[in-house]
C-alpha positions in Angstrom: -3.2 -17.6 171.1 -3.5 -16.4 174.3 -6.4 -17.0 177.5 -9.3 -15.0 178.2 -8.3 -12.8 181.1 -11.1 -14.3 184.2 -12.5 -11.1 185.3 -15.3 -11.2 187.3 -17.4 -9.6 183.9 -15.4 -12.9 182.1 -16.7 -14.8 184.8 -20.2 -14.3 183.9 -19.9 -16.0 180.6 -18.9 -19.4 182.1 -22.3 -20.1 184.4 -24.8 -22.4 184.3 -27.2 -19.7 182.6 -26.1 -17.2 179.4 -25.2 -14.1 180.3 -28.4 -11.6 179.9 -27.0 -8.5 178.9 -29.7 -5.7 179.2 -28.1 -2.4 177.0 -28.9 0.9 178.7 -29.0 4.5 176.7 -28.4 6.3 179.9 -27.9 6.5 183.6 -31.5 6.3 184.5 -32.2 3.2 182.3 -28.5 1.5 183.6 -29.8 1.9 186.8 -33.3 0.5 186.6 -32.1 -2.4 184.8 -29.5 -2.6 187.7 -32.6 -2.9 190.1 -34.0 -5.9 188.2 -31.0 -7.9 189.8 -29.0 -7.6 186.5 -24.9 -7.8 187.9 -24.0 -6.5 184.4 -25.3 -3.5 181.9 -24.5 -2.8 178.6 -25.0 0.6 176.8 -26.4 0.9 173.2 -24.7 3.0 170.9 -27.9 4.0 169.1 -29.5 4.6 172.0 -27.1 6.8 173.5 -26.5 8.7 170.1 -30.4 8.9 169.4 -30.5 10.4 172.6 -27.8 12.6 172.5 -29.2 14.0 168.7 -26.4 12.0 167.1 -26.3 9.6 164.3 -25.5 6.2 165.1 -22.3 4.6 163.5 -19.8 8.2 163.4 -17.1 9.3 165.2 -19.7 11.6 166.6 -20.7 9.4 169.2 -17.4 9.2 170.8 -17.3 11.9 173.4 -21.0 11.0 174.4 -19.9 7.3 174.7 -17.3 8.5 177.2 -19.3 10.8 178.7 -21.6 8.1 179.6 -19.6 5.6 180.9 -18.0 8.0 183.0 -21.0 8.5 184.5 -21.9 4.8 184.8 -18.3 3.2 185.6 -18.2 3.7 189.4 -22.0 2.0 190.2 -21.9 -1.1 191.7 -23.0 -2.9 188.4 -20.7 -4.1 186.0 -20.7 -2.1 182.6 -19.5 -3.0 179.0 -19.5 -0.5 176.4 -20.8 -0.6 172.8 -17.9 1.3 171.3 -19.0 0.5 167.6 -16.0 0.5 165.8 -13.3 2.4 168.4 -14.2 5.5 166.4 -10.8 5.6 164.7 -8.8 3.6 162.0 -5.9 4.1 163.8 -5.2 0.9 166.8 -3.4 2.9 168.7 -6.0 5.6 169.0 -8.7 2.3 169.3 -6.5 1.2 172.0 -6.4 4.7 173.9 -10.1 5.0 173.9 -10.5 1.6 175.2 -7.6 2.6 178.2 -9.6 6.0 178.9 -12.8 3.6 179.1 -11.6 1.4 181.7 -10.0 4.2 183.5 -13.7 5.5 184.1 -14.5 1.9 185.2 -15.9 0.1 182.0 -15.2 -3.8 182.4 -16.1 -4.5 178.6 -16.0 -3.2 175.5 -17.9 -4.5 171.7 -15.9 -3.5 169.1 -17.3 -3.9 165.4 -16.0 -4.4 162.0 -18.2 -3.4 160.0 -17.1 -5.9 157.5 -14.1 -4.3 156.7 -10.8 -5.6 156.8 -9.8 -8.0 159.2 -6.5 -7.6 159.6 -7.3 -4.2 160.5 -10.0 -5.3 163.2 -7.3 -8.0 164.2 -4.7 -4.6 165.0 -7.4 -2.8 166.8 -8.4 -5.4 169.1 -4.6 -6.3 169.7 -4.4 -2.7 170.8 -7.3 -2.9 173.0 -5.5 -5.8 174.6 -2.2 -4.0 175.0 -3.7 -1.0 176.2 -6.2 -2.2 179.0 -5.1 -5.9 179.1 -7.8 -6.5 181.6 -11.3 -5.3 179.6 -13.0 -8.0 178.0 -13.1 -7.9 174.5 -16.3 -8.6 172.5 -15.3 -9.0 169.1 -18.5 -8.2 166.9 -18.1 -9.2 163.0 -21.1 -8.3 161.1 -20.9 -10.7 158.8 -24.6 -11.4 159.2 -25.8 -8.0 160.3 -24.4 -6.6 157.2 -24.1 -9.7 154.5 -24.8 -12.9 153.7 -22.7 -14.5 156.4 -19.9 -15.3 154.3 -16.3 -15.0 156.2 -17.7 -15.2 160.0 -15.6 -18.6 160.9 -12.3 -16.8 159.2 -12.7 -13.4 160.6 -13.9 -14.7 164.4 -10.4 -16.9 164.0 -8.9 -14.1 163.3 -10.1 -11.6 166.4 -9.6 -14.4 168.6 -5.7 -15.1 167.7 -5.4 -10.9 168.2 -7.0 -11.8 172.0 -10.7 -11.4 171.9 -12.2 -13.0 174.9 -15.3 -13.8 173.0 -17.1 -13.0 170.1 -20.5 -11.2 169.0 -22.1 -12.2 165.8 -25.2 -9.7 166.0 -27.8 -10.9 163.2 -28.0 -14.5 163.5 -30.8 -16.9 164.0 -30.5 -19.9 162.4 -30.1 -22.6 165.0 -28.0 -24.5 163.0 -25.2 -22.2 162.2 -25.2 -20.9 165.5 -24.5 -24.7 167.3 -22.0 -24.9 164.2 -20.4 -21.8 165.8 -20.5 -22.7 169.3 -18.8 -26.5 168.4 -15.9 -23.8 166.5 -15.1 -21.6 169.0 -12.8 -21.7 172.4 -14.4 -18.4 173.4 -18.1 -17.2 174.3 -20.3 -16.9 171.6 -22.4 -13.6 171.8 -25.9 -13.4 170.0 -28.4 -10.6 169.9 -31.8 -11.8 170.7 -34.7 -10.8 168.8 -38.0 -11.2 169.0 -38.1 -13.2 165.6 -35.1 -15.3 166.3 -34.5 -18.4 169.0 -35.8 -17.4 172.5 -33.1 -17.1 175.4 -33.9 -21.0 176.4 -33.5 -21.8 173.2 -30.2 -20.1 172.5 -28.6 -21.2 176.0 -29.8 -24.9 175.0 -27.1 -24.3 171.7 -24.5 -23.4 174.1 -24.3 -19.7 173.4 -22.8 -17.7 176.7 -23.8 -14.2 176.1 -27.1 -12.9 174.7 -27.7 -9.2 174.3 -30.8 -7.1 173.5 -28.9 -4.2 171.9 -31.1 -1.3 171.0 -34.5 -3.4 171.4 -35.5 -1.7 175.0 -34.5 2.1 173.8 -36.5 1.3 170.8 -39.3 -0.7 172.9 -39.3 2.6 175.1 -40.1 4.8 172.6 -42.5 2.8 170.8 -44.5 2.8 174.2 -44.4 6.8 174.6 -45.9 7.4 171.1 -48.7 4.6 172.1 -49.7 6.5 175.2 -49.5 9.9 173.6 -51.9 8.2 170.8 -54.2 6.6 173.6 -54.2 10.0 175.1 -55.5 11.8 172.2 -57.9 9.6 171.8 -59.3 9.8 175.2 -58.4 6.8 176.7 -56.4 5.6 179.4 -53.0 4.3 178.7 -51.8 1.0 179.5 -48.8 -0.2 180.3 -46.5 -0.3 183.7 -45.4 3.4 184.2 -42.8 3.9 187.2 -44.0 6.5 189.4 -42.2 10.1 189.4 -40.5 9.2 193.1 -39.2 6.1 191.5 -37.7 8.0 188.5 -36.3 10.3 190.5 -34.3 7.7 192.6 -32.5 6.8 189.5 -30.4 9.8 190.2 -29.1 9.2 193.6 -27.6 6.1 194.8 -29.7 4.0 196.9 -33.0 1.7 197.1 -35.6 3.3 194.4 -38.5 5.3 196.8 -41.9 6.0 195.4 -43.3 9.5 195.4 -45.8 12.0 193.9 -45.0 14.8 191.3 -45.5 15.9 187.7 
């Protein structure tokens, strides 16, 4: 078993606070989460396929991952990458995309199993770690987003002795399981909030390092464009904060966000 590689991005997991890992669908939304004072952005992979017109979970998604974090790598945030499952059965081709992802300045990368087999997972992050030795791996099993939970203390073993540097278990809430987890692990333990589940007090209080909010702002996003077309409509006023169009426009250029007038 090897050590996490202390990156700066590694870094972030070992604070006094969880890391608060806001997931952006594209470079305006990286950006303005960037100008909340967030040091590190994740991207969504149904977000950016959604966005793109692509299903989430297919090797479609792989060119517009890369496209995106191309455009995202060089700004002065920190940026992981939701690269669902590599986009390949083949390590070596996982391990490739992961190179060409850190190339473009990606610090991070979730790979997922999908609950297939682990062995196979094991390979592809063991490729990862060959091929970019210095991205942080965040080894998601979805043993809970996907089952029953059965298999998650084997399979996280598992990803860690391949050289995960932590490890995302996306679908669980149970307080108890989760400090059970925590107590088990050598590595950060990654949870995705949800508005059901424990709050992010709660979950830093069971000793979990990494909380991310996957698709929940993409989705939040949208579900606040169809309320203001409805108010609309309807004749009322919608509510809500709405960025003004100088602001927006910002987003595109590098520098402090300005405020101006326009359509």
């Amino acid at each position: 078993m090897t050590e996490p590689v202390r990156t700066a991005f590694a870094e972030l997991h070992y604070g006094d606070e969880p890391l608060l890992l806001p997931n952006a669908w594209d470079h305006a939304s990286a950006r303005a989460l960037a100008g909340q004072g967030f040091r590190a952005i994740g991207t969504t992979s149904l977000g950016v396929a959604a966005a793109a017109g692509l299903p989430d979970g297919t090797p479609a998604g792989r060119d517009e991952t890369l496209r995106l974090a191309l455009a995202l790598g060089s700004e002065p945030y920190l940026l992981s990458v939701d690269a669902e499952d590599g986009y390949s059965e083949d390590p070596d081709e996982v391990g490739e995309f992961a190179r060409q992802l850190a190339a473009v300045g990606a610090v991070g990368v979730n790979l997922e199993d999908r609950l297939g087999a682990p062995a196979l997972h094991a390979a592809k992050i063991a490729a990862v770690k060959s091929a970019a030795p210095g991205l942080f791996v965040n080894a998601r099993t979805d043993t809970y987003w996907l089952g029953d939970g059965e298999g998650t203390m084997a399979r996280l073993d598992a990803y860690r002795q391949a050289g995960a540097d932590g490890v995302f278990v996306p679908g669980l809430t149970d307080r108890g399981a989760i400090a059970a987890l925590v107590r088990h692990l050598d590595v950060p333990l990654n949870i995705l909030y949800t508005p059901a589940g424990p709050t992010v007090p709660d979950l830093a209080g069971l000793g979990v390092r990494r909380v991310s909010l996957g698709s929940l702002l993409y989705r939040r996003a949208l579900g606040a464009a169809l309320e203001a077309v409805v108010e609309i409509r309807q004749g009322r006023t919608p509510r809500g904060a709405v960025p003004s169009y100088g602001a927006v426009d910002a987003l595109s250029r590098r520098g402090d966000l300005t405020h101006g007038e326009g359509p």
